[in-house]
gemmi code that builds the backbone of each chain (N, CA, C; Angstrom):
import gemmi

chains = {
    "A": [
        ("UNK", (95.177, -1.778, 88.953), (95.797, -1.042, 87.847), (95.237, 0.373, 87.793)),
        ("UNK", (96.046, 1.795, 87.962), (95.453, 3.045, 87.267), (95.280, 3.092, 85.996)),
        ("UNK", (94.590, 3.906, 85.622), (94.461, 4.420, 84.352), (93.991, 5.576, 84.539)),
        ("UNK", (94.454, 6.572, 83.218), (93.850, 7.555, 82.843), (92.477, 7.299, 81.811)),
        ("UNK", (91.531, 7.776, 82.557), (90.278, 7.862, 81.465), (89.776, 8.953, 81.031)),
        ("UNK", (89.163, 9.609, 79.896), (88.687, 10.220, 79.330), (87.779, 10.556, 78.730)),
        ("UNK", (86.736, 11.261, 78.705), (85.266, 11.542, 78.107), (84.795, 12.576, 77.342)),
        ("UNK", (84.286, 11.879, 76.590), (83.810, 13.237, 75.200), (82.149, 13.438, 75.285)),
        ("UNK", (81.824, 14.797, 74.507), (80.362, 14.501, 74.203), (79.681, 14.732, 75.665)),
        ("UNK", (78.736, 13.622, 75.298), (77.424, 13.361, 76.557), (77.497, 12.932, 77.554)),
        ("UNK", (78.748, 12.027, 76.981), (79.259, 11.162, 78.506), (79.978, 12.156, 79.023)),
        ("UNK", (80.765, 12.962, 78.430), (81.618, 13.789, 79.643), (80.575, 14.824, 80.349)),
        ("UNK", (79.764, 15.161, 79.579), (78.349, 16.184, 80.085), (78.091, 15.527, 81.172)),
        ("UNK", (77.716, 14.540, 81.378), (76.957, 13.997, 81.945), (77.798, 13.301, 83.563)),
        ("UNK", (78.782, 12.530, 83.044), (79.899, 12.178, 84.143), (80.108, 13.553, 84.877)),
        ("UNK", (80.716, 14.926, 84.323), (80.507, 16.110, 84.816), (81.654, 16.664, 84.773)),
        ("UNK", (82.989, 15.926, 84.248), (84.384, 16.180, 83.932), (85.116, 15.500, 82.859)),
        ("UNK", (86.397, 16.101, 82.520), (86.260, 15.555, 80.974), (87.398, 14.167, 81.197)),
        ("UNK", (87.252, 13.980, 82.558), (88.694, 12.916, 82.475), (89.133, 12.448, 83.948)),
        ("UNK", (89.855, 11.364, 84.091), (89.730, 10.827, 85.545), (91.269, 10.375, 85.811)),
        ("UNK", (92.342, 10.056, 86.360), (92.925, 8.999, 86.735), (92.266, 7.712, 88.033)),
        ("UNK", (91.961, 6.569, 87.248), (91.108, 5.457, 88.821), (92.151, 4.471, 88.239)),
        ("UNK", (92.101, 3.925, 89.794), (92.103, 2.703, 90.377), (90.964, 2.013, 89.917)),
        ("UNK", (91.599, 0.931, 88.676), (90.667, -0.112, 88.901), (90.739, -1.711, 89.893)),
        ("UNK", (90.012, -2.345, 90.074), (89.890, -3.406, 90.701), (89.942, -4.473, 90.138)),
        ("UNK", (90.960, -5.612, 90.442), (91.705, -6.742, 89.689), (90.824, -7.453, 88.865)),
        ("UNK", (89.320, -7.134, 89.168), (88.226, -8.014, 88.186), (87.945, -7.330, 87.117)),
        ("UNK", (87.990, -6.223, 87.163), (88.180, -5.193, 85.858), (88.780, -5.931, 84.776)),
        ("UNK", (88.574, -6.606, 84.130), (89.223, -7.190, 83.120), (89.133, -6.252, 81.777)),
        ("UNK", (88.184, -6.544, 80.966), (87.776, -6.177, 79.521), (86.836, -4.456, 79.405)),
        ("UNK", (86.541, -4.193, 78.662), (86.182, -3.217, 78.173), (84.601, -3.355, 78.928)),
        ("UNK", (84.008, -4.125, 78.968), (82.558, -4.134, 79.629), (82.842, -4.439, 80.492)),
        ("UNK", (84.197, -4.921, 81.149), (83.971, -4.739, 83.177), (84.264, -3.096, 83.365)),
        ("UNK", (85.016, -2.927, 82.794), (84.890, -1.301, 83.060), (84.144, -0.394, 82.831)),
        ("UNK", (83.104, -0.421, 81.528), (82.006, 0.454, 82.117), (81.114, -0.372, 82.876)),
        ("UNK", (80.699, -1.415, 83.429), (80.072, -1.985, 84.593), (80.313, -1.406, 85.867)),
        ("UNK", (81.638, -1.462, 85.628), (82.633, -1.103, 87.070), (82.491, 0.673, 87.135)),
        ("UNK", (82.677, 1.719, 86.425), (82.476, 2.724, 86.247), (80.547, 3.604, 86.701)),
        ("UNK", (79.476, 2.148, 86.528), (78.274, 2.900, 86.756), (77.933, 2.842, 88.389)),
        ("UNK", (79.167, 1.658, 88.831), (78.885, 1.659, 90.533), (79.406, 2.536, 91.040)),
        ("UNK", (80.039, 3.879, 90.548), (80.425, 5.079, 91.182), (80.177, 5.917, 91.656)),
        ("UNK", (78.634, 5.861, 90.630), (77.467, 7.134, 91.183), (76.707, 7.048, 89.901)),
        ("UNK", (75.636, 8.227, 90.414), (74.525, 8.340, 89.635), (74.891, 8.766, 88.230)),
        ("UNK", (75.792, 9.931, 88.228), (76.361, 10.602, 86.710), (77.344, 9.560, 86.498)),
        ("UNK", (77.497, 8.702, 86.778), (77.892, 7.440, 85.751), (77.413, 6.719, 85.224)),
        ("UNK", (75.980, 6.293, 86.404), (75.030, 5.640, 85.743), (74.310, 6.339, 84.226)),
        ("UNK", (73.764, 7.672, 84.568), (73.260, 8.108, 83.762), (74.125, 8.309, 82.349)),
        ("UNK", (75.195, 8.100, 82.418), (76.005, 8.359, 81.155), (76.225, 6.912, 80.397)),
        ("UNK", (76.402, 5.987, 81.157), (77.136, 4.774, 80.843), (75.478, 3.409, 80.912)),
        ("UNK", (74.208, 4.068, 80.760), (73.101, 2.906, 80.992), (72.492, 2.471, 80.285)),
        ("UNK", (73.524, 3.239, 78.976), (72.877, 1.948, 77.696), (74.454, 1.421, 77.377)),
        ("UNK", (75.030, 0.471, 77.812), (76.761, 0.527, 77.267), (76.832, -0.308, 75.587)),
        ("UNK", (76.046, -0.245, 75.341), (75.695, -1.246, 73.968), (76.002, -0.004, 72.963)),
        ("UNK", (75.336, 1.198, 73.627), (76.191, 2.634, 72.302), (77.332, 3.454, 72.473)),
        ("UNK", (77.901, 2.723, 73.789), (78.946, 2.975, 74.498), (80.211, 3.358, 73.369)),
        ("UNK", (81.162, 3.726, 72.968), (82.271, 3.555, 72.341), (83.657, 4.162, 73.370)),
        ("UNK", (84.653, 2.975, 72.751), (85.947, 2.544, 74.102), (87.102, 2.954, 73.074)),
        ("UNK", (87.997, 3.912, 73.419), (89.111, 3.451, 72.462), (90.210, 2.887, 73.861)),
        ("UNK", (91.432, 2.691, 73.295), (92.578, 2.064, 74.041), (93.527, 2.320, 73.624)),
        ("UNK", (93.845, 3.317, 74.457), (95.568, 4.261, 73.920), (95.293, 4.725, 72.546)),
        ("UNK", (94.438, 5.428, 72.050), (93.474, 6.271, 71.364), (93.356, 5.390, 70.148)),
        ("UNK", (92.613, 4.263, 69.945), (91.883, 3.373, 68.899), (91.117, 2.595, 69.485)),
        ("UNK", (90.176, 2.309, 68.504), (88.787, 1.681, 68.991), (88.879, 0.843, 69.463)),
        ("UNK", (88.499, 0.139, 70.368), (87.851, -1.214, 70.904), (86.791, -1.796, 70.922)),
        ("UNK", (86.607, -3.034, 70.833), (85.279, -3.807, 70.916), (85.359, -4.027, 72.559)),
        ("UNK", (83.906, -4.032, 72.989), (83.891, -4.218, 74.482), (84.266, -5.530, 75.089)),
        ("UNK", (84.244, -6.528, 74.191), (85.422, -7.529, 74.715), (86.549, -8.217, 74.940)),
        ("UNK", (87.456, -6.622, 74.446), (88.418, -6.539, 74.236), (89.268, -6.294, 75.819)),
        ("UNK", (90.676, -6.722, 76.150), (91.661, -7.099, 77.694), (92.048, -5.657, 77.771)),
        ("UNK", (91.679, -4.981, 78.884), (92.272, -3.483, 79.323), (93.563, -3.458, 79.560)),
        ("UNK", (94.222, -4.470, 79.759), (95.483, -4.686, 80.827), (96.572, -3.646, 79.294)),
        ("UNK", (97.128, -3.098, 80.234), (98.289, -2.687, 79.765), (97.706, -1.157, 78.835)),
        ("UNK", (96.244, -0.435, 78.789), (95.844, 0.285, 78.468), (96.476, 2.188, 79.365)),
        ("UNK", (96.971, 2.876, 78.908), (97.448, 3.877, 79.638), (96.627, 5.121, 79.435)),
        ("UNK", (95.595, 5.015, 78.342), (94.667, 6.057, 78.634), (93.418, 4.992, 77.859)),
        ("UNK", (92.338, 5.298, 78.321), (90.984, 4.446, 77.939), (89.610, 5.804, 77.723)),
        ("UNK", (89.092, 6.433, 76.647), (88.509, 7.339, 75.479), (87.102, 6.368, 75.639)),
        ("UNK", (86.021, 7.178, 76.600), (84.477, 6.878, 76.667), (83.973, 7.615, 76.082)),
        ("UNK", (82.592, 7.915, 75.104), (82.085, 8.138, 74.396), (80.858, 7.787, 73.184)),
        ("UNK", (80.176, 9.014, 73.206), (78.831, 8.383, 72.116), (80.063, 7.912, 70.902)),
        ("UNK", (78.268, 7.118, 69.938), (78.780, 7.169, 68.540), (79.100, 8.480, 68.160)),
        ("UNK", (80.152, 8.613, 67.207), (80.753, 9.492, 66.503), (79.938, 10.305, 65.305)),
        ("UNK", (79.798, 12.231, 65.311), (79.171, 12.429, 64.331), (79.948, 13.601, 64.044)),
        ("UNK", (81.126, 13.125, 63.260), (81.720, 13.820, 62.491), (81.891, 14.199, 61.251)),
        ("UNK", (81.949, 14.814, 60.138), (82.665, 14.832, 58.714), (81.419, 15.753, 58.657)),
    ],
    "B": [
        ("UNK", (102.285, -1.684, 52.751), (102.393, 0.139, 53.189), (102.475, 1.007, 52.006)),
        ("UNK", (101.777, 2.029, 52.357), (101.285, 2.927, 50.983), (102.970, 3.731, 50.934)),
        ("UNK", (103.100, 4.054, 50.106), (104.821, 5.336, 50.255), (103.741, 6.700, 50.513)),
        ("UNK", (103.053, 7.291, 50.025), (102.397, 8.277, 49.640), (101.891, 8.497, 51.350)),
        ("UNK", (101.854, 9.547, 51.816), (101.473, 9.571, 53.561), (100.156, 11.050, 53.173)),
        ("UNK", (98.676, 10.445, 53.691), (98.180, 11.420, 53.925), (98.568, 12.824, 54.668)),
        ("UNK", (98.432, 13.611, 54.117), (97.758, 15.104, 54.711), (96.860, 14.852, 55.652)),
        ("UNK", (97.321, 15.191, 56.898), (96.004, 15.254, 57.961), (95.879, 16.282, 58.625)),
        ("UNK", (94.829, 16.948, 59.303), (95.219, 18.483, 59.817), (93.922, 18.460, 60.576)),
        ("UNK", (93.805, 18.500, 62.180), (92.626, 19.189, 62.733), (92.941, 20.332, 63.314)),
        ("UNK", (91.684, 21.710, 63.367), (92.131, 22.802, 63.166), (90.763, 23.642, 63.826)),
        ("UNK", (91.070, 24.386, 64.193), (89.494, 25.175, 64.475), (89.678, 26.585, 63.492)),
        ("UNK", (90.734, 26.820, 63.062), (90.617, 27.616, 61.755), (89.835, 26.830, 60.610)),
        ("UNK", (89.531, 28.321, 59.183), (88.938, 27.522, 57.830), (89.988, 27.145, 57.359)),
        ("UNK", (90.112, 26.715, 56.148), (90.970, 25.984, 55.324), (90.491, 26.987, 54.129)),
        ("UNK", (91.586, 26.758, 53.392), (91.704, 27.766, 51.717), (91.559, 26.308, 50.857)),
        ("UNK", (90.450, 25.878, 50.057), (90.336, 24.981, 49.070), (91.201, 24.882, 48.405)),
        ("UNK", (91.298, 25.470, 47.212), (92.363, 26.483, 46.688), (93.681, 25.863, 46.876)),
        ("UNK", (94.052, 26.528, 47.872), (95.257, 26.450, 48.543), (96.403, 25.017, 49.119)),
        ("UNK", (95.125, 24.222, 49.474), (95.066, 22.669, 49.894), (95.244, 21.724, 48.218)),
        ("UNK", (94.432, 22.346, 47.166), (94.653, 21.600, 45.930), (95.566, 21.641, 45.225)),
        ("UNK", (96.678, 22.741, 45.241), (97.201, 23.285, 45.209), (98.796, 22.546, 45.514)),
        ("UNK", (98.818, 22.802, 46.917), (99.914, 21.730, 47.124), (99.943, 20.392, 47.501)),
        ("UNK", (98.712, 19.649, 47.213), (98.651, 18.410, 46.806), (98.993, 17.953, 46.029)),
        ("UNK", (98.743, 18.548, 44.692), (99.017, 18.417, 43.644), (100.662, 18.792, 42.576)),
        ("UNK", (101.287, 19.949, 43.756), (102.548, 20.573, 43.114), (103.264, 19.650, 42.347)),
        ("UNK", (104.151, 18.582, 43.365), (105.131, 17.402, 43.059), (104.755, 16.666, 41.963)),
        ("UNK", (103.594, 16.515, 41.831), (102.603, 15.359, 41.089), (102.383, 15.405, 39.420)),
        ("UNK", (103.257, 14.771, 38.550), (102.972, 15.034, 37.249), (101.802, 13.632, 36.569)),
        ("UNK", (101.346, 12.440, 37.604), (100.842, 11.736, 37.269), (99.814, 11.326, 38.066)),
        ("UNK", (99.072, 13.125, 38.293), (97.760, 12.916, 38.751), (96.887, 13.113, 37.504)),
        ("UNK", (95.622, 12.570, 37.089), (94.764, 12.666, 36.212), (93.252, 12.944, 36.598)),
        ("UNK", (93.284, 12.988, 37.836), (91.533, 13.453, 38.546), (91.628, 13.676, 39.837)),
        ("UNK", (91.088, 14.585, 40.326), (91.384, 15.055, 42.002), (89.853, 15.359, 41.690)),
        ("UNK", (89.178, 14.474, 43.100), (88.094, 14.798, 43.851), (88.040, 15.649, 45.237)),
        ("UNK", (87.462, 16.597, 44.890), (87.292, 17.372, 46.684), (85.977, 17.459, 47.246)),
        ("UNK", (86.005, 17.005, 48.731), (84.645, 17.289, 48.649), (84.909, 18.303, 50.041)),
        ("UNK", (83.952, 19.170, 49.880), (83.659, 19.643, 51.271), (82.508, 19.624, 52.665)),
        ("UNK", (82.360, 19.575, 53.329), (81.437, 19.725, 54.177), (80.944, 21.044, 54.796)),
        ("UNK", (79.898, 21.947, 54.581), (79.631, 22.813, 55.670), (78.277, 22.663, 56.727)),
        ("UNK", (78.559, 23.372, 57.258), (77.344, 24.084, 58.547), (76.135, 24.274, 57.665)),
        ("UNK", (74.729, 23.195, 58.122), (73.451, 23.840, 57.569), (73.174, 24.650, 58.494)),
        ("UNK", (71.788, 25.215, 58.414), (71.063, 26.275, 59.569), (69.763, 25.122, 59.552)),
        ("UNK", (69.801, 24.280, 58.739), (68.572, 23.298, 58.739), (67.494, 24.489, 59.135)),
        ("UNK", (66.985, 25.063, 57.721), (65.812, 25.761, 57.721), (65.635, 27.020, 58.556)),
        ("UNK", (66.751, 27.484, 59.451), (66.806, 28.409, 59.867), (66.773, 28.118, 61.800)),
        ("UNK", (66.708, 26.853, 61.819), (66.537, 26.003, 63.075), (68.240, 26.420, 64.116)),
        ("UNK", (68.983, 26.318, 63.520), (70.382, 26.549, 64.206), (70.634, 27.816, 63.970)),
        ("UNK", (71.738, 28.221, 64.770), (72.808, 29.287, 65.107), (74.236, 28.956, 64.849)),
        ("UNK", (74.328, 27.415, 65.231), (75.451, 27.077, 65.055), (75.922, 26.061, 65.556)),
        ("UNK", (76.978, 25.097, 64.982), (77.408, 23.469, 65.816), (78.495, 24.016, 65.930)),
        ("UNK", (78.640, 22.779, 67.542), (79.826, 22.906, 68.285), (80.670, 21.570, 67.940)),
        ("UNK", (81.807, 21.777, 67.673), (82.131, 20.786, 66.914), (83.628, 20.117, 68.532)),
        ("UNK", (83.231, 18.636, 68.774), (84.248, 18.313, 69.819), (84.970, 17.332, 69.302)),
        ("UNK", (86.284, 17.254, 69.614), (87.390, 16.205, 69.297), (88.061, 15.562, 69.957)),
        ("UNK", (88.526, 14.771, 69.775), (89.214, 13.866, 70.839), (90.736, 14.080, 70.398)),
        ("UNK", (91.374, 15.190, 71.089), (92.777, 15.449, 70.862), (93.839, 14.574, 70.593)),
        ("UNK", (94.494, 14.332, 69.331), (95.816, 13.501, 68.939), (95.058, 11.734, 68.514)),
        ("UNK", (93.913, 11.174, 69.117), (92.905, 10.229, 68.426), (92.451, 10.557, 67.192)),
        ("UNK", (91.911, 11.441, 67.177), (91.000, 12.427, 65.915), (91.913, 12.390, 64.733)),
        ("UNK", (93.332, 12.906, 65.019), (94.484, 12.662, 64.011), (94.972, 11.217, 63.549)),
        ("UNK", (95.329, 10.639, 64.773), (95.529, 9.360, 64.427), (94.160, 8.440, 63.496)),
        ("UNK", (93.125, 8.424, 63.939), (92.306, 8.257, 63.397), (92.004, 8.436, 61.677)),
        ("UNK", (92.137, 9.747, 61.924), (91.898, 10.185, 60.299), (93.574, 9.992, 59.509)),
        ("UNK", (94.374, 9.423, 59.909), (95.466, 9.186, 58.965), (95.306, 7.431, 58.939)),
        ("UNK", (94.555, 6.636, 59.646), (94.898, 5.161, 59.802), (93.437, 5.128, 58.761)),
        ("UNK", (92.323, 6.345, 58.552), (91.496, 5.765, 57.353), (92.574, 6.475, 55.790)),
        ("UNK", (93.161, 7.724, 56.000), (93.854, 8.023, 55.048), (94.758, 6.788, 54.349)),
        ("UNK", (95.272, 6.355, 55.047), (96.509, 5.417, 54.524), (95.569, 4.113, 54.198)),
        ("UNK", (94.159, 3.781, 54.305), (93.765, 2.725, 54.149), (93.110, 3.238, 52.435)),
        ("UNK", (92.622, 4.527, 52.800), (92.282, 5.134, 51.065), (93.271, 4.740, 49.745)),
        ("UNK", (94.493, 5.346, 50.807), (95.573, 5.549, 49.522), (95.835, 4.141, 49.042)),
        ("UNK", (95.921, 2.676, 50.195), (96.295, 1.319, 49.792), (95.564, 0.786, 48.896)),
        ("UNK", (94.042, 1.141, 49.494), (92.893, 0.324, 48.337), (92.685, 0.973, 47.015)),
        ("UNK", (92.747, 2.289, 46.666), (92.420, 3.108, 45.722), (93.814, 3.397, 45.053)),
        ("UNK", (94.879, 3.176, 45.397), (96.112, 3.805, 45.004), (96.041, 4.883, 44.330)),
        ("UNK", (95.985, 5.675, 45.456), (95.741, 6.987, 45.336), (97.426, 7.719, 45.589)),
        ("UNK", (97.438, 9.307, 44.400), (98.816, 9.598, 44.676), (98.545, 10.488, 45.523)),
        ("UNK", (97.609, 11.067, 46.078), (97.783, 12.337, 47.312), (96.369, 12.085, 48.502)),
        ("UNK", (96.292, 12.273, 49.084), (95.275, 12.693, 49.432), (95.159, 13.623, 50.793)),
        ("UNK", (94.373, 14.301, 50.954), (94.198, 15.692, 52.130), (93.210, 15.187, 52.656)),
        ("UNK", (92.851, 15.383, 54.116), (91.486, 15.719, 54.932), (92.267, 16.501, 56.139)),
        ("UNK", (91.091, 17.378, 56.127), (90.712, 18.683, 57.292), (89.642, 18.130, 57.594)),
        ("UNK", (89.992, 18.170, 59.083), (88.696, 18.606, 59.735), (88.829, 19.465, 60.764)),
        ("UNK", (87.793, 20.417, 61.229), (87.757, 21.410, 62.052), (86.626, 21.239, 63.258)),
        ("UNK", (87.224, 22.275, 64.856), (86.552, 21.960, 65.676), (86.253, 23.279, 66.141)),
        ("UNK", (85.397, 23.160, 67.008), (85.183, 24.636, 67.831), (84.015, 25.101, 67.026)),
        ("UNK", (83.764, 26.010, 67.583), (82.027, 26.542, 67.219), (82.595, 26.834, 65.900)),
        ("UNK", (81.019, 26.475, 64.950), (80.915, 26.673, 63.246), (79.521, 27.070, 62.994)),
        ("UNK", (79.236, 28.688, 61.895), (78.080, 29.032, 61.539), (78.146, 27.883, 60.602)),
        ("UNK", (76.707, 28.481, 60.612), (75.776, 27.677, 58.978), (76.469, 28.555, 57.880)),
        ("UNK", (76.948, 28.287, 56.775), (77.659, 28.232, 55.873), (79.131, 28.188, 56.004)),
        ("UNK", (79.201, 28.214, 57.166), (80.762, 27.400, 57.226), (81.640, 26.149, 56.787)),
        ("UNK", (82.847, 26.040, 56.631), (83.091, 24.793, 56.499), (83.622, 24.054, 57.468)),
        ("UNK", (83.073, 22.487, 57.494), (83.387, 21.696, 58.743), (84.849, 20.951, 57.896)),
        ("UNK", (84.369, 20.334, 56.668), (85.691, 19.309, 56.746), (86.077, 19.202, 54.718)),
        ("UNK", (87.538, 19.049, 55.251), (87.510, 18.608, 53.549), (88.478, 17.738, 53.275)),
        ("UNK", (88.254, 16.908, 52.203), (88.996, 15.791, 51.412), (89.130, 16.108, 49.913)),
        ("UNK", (90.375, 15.642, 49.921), (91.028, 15.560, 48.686), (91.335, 14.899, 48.186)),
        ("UNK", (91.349, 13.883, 47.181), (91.895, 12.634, 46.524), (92.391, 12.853, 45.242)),
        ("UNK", (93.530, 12.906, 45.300), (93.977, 12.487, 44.066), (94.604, 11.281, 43.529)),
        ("UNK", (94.425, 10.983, 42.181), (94.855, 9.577, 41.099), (95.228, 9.799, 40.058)),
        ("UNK", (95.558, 8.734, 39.202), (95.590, 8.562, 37.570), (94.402, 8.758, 37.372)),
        ("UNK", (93.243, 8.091, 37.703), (91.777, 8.295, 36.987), (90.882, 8.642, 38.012)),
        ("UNK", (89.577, 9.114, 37.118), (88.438, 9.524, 37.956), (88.012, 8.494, 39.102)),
        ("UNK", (88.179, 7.150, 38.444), (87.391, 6.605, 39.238), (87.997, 6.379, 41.006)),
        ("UNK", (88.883, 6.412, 41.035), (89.481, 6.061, 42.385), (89.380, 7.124, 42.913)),
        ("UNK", (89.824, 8.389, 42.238), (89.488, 9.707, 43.259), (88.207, 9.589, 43.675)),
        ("UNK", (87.074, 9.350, 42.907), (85.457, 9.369, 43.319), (85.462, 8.512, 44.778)),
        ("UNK", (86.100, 7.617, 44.488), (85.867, 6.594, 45.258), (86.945, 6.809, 46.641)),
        ("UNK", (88.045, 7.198, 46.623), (88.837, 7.440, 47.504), (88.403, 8.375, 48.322)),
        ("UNK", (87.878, 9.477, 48.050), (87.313, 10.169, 48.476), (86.070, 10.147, 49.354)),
        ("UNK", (84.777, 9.572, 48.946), (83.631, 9.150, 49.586), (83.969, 8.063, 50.532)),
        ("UNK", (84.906, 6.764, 50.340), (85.355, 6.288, 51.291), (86.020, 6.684, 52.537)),
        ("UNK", (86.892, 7.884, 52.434), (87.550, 8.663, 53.596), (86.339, 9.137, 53.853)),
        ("UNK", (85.275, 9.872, 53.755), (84.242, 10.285, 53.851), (83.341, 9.561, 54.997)),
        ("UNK", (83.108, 8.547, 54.197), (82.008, 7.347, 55.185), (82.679, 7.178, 56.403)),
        ("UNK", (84.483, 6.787, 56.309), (85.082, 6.176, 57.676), (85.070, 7.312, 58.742)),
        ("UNK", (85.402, 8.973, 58.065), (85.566, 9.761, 58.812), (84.424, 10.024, 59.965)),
        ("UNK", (82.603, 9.496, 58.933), (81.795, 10.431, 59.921), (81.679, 9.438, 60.886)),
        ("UNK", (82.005, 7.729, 60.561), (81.476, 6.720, 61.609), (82.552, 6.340, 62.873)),
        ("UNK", (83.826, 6.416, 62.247), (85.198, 6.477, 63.011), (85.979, 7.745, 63.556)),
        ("UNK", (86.250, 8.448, 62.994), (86.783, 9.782, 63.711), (86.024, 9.901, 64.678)),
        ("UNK", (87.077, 10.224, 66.200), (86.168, 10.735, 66.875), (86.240, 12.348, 66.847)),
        ("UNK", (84.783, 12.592, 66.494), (84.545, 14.162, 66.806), (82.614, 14.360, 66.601)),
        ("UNK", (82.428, 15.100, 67.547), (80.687, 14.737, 67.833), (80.337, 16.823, 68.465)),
        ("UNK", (79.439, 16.385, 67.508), (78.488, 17.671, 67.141), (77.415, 17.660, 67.991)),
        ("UNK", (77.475, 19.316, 68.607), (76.432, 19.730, 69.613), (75.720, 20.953, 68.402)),
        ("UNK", (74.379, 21.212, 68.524), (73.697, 22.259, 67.938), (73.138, 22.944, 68.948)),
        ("UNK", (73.654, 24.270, 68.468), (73.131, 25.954, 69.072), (71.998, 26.189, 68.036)),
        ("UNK", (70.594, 25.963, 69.114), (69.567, 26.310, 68.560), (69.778, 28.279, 68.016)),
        ("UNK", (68.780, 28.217, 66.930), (68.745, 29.470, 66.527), (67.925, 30.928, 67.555)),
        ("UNK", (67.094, 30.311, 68.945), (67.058, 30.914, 69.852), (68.058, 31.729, 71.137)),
        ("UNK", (69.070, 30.918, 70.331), (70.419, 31.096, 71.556), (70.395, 29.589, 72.565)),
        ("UNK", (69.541, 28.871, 72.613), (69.452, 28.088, 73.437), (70.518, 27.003, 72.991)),
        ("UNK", (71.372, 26.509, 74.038), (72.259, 25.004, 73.960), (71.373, 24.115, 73.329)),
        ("UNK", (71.389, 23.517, 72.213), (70.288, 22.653, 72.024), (71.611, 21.030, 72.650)),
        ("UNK", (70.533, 20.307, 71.412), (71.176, 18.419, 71.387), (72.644, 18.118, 70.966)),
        ("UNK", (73.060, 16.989, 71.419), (74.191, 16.328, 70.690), (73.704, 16.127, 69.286)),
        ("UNK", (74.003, 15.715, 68.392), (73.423, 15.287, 67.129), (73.940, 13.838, 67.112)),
        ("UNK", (72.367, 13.409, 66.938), (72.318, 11.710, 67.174), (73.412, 11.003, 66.156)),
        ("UNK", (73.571, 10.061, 66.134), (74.382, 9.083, 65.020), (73.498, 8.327, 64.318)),
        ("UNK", (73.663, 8.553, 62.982), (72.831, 7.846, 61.737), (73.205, 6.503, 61.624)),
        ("UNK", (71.988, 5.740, 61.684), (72.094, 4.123, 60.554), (72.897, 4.232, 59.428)),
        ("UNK", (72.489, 5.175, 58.540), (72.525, 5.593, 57.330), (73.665, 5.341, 56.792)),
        ("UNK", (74.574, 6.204, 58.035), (76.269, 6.679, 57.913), (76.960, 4.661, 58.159)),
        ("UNK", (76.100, 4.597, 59.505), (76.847, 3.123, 59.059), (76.958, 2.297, 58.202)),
        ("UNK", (75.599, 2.327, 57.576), (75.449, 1.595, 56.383), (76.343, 1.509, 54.963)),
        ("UNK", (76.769, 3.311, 54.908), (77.709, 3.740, 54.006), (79.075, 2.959, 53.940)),
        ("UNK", (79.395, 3.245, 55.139), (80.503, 2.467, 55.427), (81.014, 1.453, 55.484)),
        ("UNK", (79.395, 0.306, 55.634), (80.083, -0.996, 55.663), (79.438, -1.668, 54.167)),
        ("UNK", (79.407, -0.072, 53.343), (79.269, -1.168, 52.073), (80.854, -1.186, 51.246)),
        ("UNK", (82.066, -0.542, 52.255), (83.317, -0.471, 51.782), (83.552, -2.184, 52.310)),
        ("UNK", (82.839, -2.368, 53.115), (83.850, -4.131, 53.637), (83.482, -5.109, 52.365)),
    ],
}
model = gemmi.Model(1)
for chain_id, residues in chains.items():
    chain = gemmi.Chain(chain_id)
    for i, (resn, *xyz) in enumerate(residues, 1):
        res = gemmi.Residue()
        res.name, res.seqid = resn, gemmi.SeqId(i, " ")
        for name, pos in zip(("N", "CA", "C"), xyz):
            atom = gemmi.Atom()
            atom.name, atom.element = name, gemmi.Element(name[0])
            atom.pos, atom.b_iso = gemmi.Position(*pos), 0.0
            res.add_atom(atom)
        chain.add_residue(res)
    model.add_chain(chain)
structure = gemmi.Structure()
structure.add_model(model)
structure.setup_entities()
């Protein structure tokens, strides 16, 4: 499945661009196979994505819990917690 | 479903207070208390220059109208506004504002600080600080605090 992904903040600092179209791989299932699947890419993935517990996922721009089914997602929003207002 | 549809607006312009209360309120002969609150830019002691304020384009909106419309259901609220703004902001600037209006005080109080809590823990939009040296400083971490606020609405 492609997807468009997207990064805000630290993670996009850090990944080094603000956004991707990938190929994921049929085991890619849920929200934590994909950032799993995302830190075997390289190092600025690792380093962005190596605590995924403060990770935040939206899905076609609303939140997700990380054990939430990617399938059918057309853009997928990586990112710290939020410090807005 | 609420009839009443938030005001939502992200913007890297200021906003006119004023101006926003204004026509919230025009149509409205059975408002009885409008709460506003605003947010600006500290210098925290003289420590900053300035936050960089980032958003997550057309999320950020959606976002802040799916807590708007949850204000207006629980509080039955007859108006309500939020701004928020992105792009570099001095210290005494303004970052964000809400508006609630009702029949009574109490729901505006409350409609209001609730859009408030959801905005800083849910909206996505995340603050970088320009140290007052010129230097790029930090992201600005995310508070317990703020969560806590928020989940004393559940």
């Amino acid at each position: 499945m492609s997807v468009k992904l997207v990064y805000f903040a630290w993670v996009r600092e850090r990944i080094g661009r603000p956004g991707e179209d990938l190929d994921l791989p049929a085991s890619v299932v849920t929200v934590r196979d994909l950032l799993a699947h995302l830190t075997t890419l390289g190092e600025e993935y690792e380093s962005a994505l190596q605590f995924p517990d403060v990770i935040r996922v939206a899905i076609n721009q609303e939140h997700a819990e990380h054990d939430e089914p990617i399938a059918g997602a057309r853009e997928i929003g990586i990112f710290p917690p939020m410090t807005g207002g | 479903m609420s009839i009443i549809t938030p005001t939502i607006r992200v913007q890297s312009a200021d906003f006119d207070l004023q101006a926003e209360l204004t026509a919230l309120t025009a149509d409205h002969k059975n408002i009885g208390a409008v709460v506003t609150f605003t947010g600006l830019c500290r210098d925290e002691q003289g420590a900053l220059s300035a936050l960089e304020l980032e958003h997550y384009p057309g999320m950020a909106e959606a976002e802040m109208f799916r807590i708007g419309e949850l204000a207006i259901e629980r509080f039955s609220l007859i108006g309500l506004t939020a701004i928020h703004r992105f792009g570099k902001i001095m210290p005494g600037e303004n970052i964000v504002l809400v508006i609630a209006a009702a029949p009574h005080r109490q729901a505006a109080f409350d409609g209001a600080n609730f859009v408030m809590d959801f905005l800083k823990t849910s909206a996505p939009f995340w603050k970088k600080e320009h140290a007052a040296d010129g230097q790029q400083g930090d992201w600005v971490a995310a508070k317990d605090a703020d969560d806590t606020a928020r989940d004393k609405w559940r």
